[in-house]
C-alpha positions in Angstrom: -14.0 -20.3 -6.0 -13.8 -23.9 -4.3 -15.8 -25.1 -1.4 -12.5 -25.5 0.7 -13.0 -24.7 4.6 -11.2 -21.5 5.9 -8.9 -20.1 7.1 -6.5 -20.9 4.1 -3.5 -22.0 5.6 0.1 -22.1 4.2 2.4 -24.7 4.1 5.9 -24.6 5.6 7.7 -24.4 2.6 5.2 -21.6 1.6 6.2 -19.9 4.8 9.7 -19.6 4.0 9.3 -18.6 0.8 7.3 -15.7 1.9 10.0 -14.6 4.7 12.4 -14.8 1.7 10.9 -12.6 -0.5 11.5 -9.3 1.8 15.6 -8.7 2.4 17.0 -7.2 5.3 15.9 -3.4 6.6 13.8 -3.2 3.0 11.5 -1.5 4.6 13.7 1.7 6.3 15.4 1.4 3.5 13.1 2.0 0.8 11.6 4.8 2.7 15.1 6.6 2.8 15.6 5.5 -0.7 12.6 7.0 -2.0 11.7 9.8 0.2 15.3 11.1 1.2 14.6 14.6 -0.2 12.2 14.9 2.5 14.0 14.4 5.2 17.0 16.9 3.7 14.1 19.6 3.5 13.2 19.1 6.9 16.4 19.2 8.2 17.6 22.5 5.9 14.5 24.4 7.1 15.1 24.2 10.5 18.5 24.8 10.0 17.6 28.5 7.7 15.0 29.2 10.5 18.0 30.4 13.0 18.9 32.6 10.2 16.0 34.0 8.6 13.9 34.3 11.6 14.2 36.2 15.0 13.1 33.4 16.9 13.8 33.1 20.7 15.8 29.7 21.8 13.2 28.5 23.1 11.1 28.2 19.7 14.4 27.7 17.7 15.0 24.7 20.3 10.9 23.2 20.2 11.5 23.4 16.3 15.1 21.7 16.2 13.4 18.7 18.4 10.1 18.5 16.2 12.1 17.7 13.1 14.9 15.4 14.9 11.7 13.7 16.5 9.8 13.2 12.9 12.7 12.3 11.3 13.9 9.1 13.7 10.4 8.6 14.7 9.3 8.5 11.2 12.2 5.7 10.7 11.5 3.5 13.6 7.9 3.3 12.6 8.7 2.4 9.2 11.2 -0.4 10.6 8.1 -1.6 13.0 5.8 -1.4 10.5 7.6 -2.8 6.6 10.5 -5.3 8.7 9.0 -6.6 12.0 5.3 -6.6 12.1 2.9 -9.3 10.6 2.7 -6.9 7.4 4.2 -9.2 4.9 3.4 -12.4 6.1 0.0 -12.1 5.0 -1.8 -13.7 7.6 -4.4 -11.2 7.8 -5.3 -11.6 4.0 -5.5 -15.6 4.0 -7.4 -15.6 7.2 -10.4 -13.6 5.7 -10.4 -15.6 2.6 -13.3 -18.3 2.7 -12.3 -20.2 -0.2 -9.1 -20.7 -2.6 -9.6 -18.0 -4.9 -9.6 -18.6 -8.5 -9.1 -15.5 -10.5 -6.8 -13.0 -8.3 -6.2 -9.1 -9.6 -3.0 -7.6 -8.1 -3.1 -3.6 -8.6 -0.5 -1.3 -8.1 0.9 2.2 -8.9 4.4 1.2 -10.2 6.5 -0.6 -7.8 4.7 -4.4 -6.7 5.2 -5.8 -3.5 3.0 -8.3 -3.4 2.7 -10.2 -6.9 5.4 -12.5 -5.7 4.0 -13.4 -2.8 0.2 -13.8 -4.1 2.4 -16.3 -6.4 3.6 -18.1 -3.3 0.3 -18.1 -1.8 -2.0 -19.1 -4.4 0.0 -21.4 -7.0 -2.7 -22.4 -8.6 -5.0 -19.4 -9.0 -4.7 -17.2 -12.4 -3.1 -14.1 -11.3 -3.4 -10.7 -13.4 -1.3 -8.0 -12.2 -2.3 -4.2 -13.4 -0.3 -1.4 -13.1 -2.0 2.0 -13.1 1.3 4.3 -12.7 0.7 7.3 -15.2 3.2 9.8 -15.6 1.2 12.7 -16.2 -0.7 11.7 -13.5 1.5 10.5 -10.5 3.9 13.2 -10.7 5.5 12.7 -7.1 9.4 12.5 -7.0 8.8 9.9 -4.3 6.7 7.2 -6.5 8.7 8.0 -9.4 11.7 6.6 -7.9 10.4 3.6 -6.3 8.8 2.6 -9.8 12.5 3.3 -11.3 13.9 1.3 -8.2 11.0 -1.7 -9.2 11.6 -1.8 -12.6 15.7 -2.3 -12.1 14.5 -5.0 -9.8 12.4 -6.3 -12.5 14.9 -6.4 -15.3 17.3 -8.0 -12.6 15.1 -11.1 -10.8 12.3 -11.5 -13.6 8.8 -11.4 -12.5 6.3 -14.3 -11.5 3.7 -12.5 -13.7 4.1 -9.8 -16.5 2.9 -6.7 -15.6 -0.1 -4.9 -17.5 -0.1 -1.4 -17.7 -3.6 0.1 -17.2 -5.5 3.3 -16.3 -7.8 3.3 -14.1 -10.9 2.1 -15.7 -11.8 0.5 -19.1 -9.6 -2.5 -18.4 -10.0 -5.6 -20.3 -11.7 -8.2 -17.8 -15.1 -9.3 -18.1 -17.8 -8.7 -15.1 -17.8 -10.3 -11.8 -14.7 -12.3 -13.4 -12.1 -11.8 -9.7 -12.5 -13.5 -6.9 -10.0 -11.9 -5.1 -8.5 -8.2 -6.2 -5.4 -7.1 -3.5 -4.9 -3.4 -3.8 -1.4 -2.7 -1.5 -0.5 0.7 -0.6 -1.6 2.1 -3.9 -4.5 4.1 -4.3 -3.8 7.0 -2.3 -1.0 7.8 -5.4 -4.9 9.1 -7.2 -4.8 12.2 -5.2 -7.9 13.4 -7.1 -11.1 12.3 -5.5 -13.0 11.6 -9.1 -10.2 9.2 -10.3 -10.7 7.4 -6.7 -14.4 6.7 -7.6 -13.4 5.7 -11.1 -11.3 3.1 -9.6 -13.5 1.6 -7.1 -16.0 1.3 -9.2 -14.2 -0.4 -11.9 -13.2 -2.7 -9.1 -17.2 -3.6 -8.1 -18.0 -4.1 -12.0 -14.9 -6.8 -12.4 -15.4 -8.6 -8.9 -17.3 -11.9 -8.4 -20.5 -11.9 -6.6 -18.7 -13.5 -3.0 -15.5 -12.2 -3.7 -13.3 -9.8 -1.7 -11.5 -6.9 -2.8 -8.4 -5.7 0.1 -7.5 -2.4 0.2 -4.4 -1.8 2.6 -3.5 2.2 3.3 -2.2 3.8 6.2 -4.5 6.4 7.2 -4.5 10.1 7.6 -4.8 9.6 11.8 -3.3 10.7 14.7 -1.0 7.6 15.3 0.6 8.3 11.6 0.7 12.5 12.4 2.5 11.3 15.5 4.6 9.0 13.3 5.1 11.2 9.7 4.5 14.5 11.1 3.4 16.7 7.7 3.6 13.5 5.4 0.8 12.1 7.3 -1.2 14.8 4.7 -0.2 12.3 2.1 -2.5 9.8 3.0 -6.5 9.5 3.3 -8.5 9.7 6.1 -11.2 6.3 7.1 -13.9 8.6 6.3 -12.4 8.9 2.5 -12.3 4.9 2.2 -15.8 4.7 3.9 -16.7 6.9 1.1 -15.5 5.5 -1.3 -16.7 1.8 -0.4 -20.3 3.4 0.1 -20.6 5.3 -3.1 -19.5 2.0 -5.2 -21.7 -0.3 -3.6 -19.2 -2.3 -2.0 -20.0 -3.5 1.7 -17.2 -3.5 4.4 -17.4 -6.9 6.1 -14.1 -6.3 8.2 -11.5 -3.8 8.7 -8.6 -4.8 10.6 -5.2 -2.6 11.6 -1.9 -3.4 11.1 0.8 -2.6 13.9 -1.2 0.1 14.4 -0.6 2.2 11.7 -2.0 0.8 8.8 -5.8 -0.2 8.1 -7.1 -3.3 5.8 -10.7 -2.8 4.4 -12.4 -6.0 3.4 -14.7 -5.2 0.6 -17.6 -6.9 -0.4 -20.3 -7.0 -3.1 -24.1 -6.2 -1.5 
């Protein structure tokens, strides 16, 4: 990595480049796109609960709300969150960074979101972008459509850097070889807790001694129960990331939240 003072900052062009990467309502509408069963389940249940139940009004009424609430309530956050916050604008990654990072490692779980915009950030760095999606493994409806949706994207607009499909260890980059690795909304999708420590640790081995790995998640919390209802069970709690840093050696110099719903942890080498 260079000696370059931080914060990085980004030049105008960069800026609009980076507000032109994300369309209109993506946000809401991947959610619906990808997730839409959900919200017909929800909806059906409470629905077949008038019939298959003897509840009083009262109950049937509390449970009609609960799912109307969840449902638009899950949406708006979503909108706040992937269309009008700071999210994608990346401030909060380039404002941690203390130095133009060389070697970046982009990791996701079949459907990229931030390769392009690394790209726009960093022109200059050598950027690697690993794919860990594994059919037998993520077997989710929900993440199987969003890498079908990514993929048509892909064919359709090209992509600044070929993907390399990976599992989630054993990949082929020498030791403390990235000084940056950005892992976006990804590694809940590795519901088991063994394959998490696989991961992280395969992360310490490849990262440079001064180097950062970002983990962005929303958390299993209150403010996402309130938002998500039941699909807040989908996520991890802090004390599973605080784990999972501990247990690989990596040092949490900074956590930092999102619109209030989402957490970055900064990761560290000791």
């Amino acid at each position: 990595m260079t000696d370059r003072t931080f914060p990085l900052k980004l030049t105008t062009g960069a800026e609009k480049r980076l507000r032109s990467i994300r369309r209109p309502m993506e946000g809401v509408k991947n959610i619906l796109k990808f997730n839409w069963h959900f919200y017909v389940l929800s909806i059906v249940l409470a629905f077949a609960l008038t019939f298959l139940l003897p509840f009083s009004p009262v109950v049937l009424g509390i449970v009609y709300l609960m799912v109307i609430t969840w449902t638009w309530l899950s949406l708006l956050v979503s909108y706040l969150v992937y269309d009008v916050s700071s999210l994608y604008r990346y401030r909060w990654l380039l404002e941690e960074l203390r130095s133009e990072p060389v070697n970046i490692l982009n990791i996701h779980a079949g459907f990229d979101e931030t390769s392009r915009a690394l790209v726009t950030m960093f022109p200059s760095a050598n950027l690697q972008v690993f794919d860990f999606f594994n059919a037998e493994r993520n077997t989710e409806i929900s993440i199987k459509r969003a890498r079908a949706d990514w993929l048509q994207r892909m064919a359709r607009e090209g992509v600044p850097v070929e993907p390399i499909s990976v599992d989630i260890a054993g990949w082929n980059l020498a030791d403390d070889s990235q000084d940056l690795i950005v892992v976006f909304m990804a590694v809940h999708e590795l519901r088991k807790a063994s394959d998490r420590d696989i991961f992280f640790r395969e992360m310490h081995r490849v990262l440079a001694p001064g180097g950062m790995v970002v983990v962005v998640e929303h958390l299993r919390d209150k403010w996402n129960f309130l938002a998500f209802g039941p699909g807040f069970l989908h996520f991890f709690p802090r004390s599973e990331w605080l784990r999972l840093a501990e247990k690989s050696d990596f040092v949490v110099s900074k956590e930092r939240t999102i619109a209030g719903f989402v957490q970055v942890f900064y990761l560290c080498k000791q």
